[in-house]
N, C-alpha and C positions, 0 to 999 in steps of 0.2 A: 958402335952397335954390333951386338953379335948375331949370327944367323938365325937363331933362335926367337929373337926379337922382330927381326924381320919378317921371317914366318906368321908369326901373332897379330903383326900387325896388317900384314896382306890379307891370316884368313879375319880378321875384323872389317878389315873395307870390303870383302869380296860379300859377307853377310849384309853386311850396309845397303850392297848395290842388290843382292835376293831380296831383303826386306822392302827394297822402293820399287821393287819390278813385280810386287805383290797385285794382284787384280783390284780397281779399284773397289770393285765392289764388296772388299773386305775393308777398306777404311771407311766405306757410310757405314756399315754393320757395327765400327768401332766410333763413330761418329754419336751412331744412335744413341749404345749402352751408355755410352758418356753423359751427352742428356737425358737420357732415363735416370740415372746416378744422380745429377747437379739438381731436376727437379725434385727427385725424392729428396733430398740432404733439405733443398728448401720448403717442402710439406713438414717434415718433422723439425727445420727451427719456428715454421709460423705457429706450430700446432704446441710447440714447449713455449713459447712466447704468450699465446694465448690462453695455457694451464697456467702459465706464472701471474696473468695478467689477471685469471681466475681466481687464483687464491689470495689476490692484493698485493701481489707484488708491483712495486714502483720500478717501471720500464722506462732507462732510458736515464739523462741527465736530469738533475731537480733544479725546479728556475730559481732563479735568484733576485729573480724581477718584484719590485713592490705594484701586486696589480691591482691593486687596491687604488692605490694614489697616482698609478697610471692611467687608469680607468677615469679619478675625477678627473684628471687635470684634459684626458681628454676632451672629456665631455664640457669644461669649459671652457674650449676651444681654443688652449695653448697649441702649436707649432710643435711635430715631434722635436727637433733641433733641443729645445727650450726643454721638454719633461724630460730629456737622455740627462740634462744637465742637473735640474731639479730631483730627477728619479734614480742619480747617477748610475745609469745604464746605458746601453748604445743605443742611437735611434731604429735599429733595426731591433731590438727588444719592444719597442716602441710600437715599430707596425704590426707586431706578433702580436702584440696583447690586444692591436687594437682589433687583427682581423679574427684575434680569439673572441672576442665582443660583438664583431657581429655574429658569426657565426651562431652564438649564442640566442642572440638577438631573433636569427630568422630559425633556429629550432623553436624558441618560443610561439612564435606568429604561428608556424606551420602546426604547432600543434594547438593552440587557441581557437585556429582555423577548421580546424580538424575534432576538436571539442564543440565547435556551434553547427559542422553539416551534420554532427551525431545527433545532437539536440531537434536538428531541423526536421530531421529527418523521422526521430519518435514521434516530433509533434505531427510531421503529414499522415505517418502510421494509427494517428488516433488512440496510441498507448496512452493509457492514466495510468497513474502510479498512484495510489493510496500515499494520501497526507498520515506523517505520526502525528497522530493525537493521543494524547493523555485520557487513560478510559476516563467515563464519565463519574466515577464514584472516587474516584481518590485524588485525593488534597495537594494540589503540588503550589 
């Protein structure tokens, strides 16, 4: 090593040891902008995710699951084990399709649920709605 190399290399560690003797209260400053940064970067992938998901784009991997005949087989009360095999899928495609099912299932209810306190509710209100009827003069 020549002198030269020395030098550069001393004043690099001597910057090393200024840069850590910095006040901390410039590394939360540097801390902060960081996170300020990581959550913007993740606003603008939810919000390009969400434009893609707008325009129909298919997000994501496409299943390869038959849920059609995962769906019967659950419903006749085969064993996941049994429809992986039958469905030739893994049993964990299995419990996916099946808690996509319920899930299904209770958006249904909630909203059926949610279509009769609507109904209950015109009817305690006293609203009538006019029956269609066919005027009186024409031939149907």
């Amino acid at each position: 090593m020549n002198q030269n190399e020395t030098n550069t290399n001393d004043q690099s560690s001597k910057e090393t040891v200024r840069l850590y003797r910095c006040s901390p209260d410039i590394w939360i400053i540097l801390a902060a902008i960081s996170q300020l940064e990581r959550d913007l970067i993740a606003d603008r992938v939810k919000i390009g995710l969400a434009n893609a998901k707008a325009k129909g784009k298919l997000i994501g991997r496409k299943k390869m699951r038959d849920s059609d005949l995962i769906r019967k087989l659950l419903k006749a009360g085969m064993s996941y084990r049994n429809i992986s095999v039958v469905a030739k899928c893994s049993h964990g495609s299995v419990s996916a399709e099946r808690a996509a099912m319920k899930r299904e299932e209770e958006e249904l209810k909630r909203k059926l649920a949610e279509q009769a306190a609507a109904e209950k509710q015109l009817q305690a209100s006293g609203v009538v709605f006019p029956e269609l009827r066919a005027p009186a003069g024409s031939a149907s």
